[in-house]
N, C-alpha and C positions, 0 to 999 in steps of 0.2 A: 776468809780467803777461799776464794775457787778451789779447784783440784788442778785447774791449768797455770793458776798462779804457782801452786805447790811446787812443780819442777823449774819453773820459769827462775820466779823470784829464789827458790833455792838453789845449791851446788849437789848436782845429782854424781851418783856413783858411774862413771863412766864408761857404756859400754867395750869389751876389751874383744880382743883378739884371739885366737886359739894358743894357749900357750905353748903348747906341742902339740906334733903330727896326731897325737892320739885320735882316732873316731870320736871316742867320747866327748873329749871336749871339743871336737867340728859341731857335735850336734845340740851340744851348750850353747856353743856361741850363736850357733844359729837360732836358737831360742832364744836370747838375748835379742836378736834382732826383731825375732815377733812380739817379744816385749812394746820394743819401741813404736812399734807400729798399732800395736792393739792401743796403745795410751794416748798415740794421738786421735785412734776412731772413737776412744771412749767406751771400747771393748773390756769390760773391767774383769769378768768372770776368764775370755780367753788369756785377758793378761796373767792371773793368776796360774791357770791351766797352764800358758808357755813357762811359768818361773818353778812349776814343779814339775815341768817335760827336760827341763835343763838340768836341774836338781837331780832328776832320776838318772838322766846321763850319765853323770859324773861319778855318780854311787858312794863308797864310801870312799873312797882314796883321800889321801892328806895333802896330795898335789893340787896346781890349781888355784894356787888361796887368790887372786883377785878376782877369776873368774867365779868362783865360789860364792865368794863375799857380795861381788853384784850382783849375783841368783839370787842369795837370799835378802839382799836390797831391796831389789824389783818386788821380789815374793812379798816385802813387806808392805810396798807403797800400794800393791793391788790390793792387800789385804785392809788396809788404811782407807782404799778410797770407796771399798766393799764394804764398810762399819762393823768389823773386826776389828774390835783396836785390842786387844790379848793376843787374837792371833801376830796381828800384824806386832804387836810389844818384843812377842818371839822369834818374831823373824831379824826383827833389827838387834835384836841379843846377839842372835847366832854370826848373823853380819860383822858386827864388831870383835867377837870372841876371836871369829877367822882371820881379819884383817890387821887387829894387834898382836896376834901372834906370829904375822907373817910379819909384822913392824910397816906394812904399808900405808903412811900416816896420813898421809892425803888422804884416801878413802876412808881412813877410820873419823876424819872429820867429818867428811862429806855426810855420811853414815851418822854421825852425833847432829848434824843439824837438822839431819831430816826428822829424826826420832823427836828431838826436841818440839818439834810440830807434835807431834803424835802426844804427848807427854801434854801440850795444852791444851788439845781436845778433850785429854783423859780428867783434865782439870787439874793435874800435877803440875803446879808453876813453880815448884822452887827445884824440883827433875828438870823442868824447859832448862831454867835459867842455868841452872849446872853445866847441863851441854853444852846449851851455846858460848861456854866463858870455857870449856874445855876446847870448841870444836875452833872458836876465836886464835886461844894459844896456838894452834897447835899450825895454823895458816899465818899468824905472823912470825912464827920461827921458819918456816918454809917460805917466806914472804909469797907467797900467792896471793895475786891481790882476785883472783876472781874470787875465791873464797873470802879473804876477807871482807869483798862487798858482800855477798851472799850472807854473811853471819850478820855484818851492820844492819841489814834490811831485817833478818830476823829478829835481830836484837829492838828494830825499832819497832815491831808488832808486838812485840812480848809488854813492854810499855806502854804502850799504845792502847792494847788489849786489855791491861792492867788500871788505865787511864789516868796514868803518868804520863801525860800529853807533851807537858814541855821535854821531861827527862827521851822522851822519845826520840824528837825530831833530829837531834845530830847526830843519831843514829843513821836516820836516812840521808842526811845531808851526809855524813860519812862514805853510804854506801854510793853515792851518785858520785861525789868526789871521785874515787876510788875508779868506777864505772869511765869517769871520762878518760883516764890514763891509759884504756885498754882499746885497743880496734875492735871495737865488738859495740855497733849501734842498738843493735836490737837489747840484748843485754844493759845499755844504758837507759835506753826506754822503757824497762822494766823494771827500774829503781826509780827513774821519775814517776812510774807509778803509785807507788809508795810514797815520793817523797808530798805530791801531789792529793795523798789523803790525810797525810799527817796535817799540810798546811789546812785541807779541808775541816778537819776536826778540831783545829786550833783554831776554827772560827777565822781563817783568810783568804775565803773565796776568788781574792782577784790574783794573791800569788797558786794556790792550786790551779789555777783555770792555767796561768799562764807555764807552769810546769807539765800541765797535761796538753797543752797545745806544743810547745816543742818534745814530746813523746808522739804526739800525732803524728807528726813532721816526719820523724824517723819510719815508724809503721807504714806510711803513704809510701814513702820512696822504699823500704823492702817489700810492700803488698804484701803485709805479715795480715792476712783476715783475723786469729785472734787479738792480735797485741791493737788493732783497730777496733775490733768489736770491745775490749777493754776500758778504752780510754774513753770510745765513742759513748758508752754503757757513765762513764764517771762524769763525763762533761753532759750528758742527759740529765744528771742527776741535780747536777748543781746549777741546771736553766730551770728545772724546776722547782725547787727550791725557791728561786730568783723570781718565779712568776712569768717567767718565758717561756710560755707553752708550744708557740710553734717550733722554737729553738730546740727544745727535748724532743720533742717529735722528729722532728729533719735525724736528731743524733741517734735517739732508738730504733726507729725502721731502719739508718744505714746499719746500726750495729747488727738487726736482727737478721739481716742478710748476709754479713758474714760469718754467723753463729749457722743461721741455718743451711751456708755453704758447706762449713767444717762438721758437719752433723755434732756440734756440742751443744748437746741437749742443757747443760745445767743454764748455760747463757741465756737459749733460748726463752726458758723459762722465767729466768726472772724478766728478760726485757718484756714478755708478755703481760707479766705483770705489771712493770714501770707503764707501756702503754693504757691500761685497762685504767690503770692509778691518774695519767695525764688526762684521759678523754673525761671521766669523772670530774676532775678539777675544772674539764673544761665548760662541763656541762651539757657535753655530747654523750646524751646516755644510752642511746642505742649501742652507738660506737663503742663505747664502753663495756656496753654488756656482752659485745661479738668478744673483745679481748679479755675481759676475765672469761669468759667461759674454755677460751685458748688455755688461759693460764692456769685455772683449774685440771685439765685436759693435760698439758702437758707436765703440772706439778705430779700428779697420779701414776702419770706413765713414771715419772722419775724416783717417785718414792724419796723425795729427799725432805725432811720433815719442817725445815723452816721455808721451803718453799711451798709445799702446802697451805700449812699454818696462811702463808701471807697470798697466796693464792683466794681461800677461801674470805678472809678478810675482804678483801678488795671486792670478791662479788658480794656480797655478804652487801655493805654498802652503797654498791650500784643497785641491788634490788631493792633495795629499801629506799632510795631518792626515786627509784621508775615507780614505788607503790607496791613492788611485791613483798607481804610481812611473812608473808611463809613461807617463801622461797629464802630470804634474809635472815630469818630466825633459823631455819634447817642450816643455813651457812656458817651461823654465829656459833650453832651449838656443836659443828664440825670444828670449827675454828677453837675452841675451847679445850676438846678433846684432845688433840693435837696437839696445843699448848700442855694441855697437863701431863700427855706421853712424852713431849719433850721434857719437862722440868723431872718427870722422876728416872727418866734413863740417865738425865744429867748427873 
C-alpha cells in the first residue's frame, strides 16, 4: 500500500478545533493545519517538524486530550511514512494512552487502525490483527459506518497480505457495501480499490477491471488527480498483464500526469517504471532505456527501497536486450544489494 492509500483507505484522527481560547492551543491547531498540508505535498520531514511545533505548544498541560492525541497521531504517521517505525510505535502509544483516558472512543479506534498498519510493516501480524478486531468493536458499538468500512478494508489487507485470498475478499466486499450507504463518492471509490485488487489477485481480471472502471467513474467526475492516477496506475497494470500494450500505455502516461501534477513522487516513480517495464515488452528499447533511466533517477531521489530494487531490475534488463553486459551486470549487482538490505532490515 502507498502512503496516499494509508490516509485514504484508512479512518484518520480528525483534525479538531481549538478547544479553548487558550494561545496555546490556537497555535496547535494551527499546526494541525500544516500537518495536513505538508502530507498532501509529500513534505514528510516538515510534517513531522509541524506535529512537534504543536506538541511544544501545548507543553505539558493535561487539557486538550483530542487535540493532543491528533498531535501525537500525525507525529506518528510522519514518523511512519519517514521509516521510523519505533519512533512512530511511540507516537501511536502516546496517542492512545491520551485518548482512552479522555474515553474519546472514536479516535482511540481511528488511532488502533492506523497502528495496526504500522504493526504489519513491523511484521507483527497477530499485534495488526488485535487492533483491528479492537478498533472493529469499538465502531460497531458507535455504529459509525465510516469506520467500520475503514477497518473491513484493513481487515481485507491483513488477509490478503497474509494470502488468505478467499478469507479476504468479504472483507472488502464488506467495506464497499458499507461505502455505498454513506454520501461520500470519493471514499466509495476508495474501497472499490481495494475491492478491485482483491478480485485481481483471485485471479478475476474481468470483475477487477469492471470495479476499477466504476471507481474511474467517480474520480472523473470529482477530478480527484490522485484517486485517478490510482486506478489509472491498476487498470495499466492489468492491460499488461493481458498483453495490451498500447492499452497500459494510454493508462500510465495519463496517470503520470496526474502524479506529476500533485508532485507524488512515490506514483511517479513507480509509473516510470511500469513504463520502462511496457516499452521493453514492447520491443522499443531505446524508448525503454529513456524510462528506466527516469526510473532509476527518480527511485534514488526517493530513497524508497523496493522501488529501487525494481528500478534497477527493469534497467538491468533493457541493457542487456540493447547489448550492454556491463552496464546490466553493474545493475544486476545493484539490484542484489538492495535486495539483501531489504531482506535483513526486514
Amino acid at each position: 500500500m502507498n502512503w496516499r492509500q494509508l490516509v485514504i483507505l484508512g479512518i484518520t484522527v480528525l483534525i479538531v478545533g481549538a478547544e479553548t481560547a487558550d494561545p496555546a492551543h490556537a497555535v496547535a491547531t494551527a499546526a494541525l493545519e500544516q500537518i495536513r498540508a505538508h502530507y498532501q505535498a509529500n513534505e514528510l520531514e516538515q510534517m513531522a517538524a509541524a506535529a512537534q511545533a504543536g506538541l511544544d505548544a501545548l507543553g505539558e498541560d493535561a487539557d486538550a486530550p483530542k487535540l493532543r492525541g491528533s498531535l501525537w497521531y500525525w507525529s506518528a504517521v510522519s514518523q511512519e511514512m519517514l521509516g521510523d517505525a519505533d519512533a512512530a510505535l511511540a507516537a501511536y502509544q502516546r496517542a492512545l494512552a491520551i485518548q482512552r483516558q479522555a474515553g474519546i472512543r472514536r479516535e482511540v479506534a481511528a488511532t488502533l487502525n492506523s497502528l495496526a498498519n504500522l504493526h504489519g510493516l513491523r511484521g507483527e501480524q497477530t499485534e495488526r490483527l488485535e487492533a483491528l478486531l479492537q478498533a472493529r468493536d469499538i465502531f460497531v458499538e458507535l455504529d459509525e459506518l465510516r469506520g467500520r468500512a475503514a477497518v473491513a478494508n484493513s481487515l481485507g489487507n491483513y488477509y490478503g497480505e497474509m494470502k488468505q485470498l478467499e478469507e479476504a475478499l468479504p472483507f472488502f466486499e464488506e467495506s464497499v457495501t458499507l461505502r455505498r450507504e454513506m454520501d461520500s463518492p470519493g471514499y466509495l471509490a476508495a474501497g472499490l480499490l481495494g475491492l478491485g485488487i482483491s478480485h485481481r489477485e483471485l485471479g478475476r481480471p474481468d470483475e477487477a477491471e469492471a470495479t476499477w472502471r466504476e471507481a474511474l467513474a467517480i474520480y472523473r467526475e470529482l477530478e480527484d488527480p490522485g484517486g485517478l492516477a490510482d486506478i489509472l496506475t491498476n487498470l495499466g497494470n492489468l492491460a499488461r498483464i493481458a498483453g495490451d500494450y498500447d492499452k497500459a500505455l494510454e493508462a500510465y502516461h495519463e496517470a503520470l500526469g496526474y502524479d506529476e501534477s500533485t508532485g507524488y513522487r512515490y506514483g511517479q516513480t513507480v509509473l516510470k517504471h511500469n513504463l520502462a517495464l511496457t516499452y521493453q515488452l514492447m520491443g522499443e528499447l531505446d524508448v525503454a532505456r529513456d524510462w528506466a533511466e527516469r526510473a532509476v533517477d527518480a527511485a534514488e531521489d526517493l530513497q524508497h527501497p523496493e522501488r529501487l530494487e525494481n528500478a534497477y531490475e527493469v534497467r538491468s534488463t533493457v541493457r542487456e536486450k540493447r547489448g550492454d553486459a556491463v552496464g546490466a551486470l553493474s545493475d544486476l549487482k545493484r539490484m542484489t544489494e538492495i535486495k539483501t538490505e531489504r531482506a535483513e532490515a526486514s
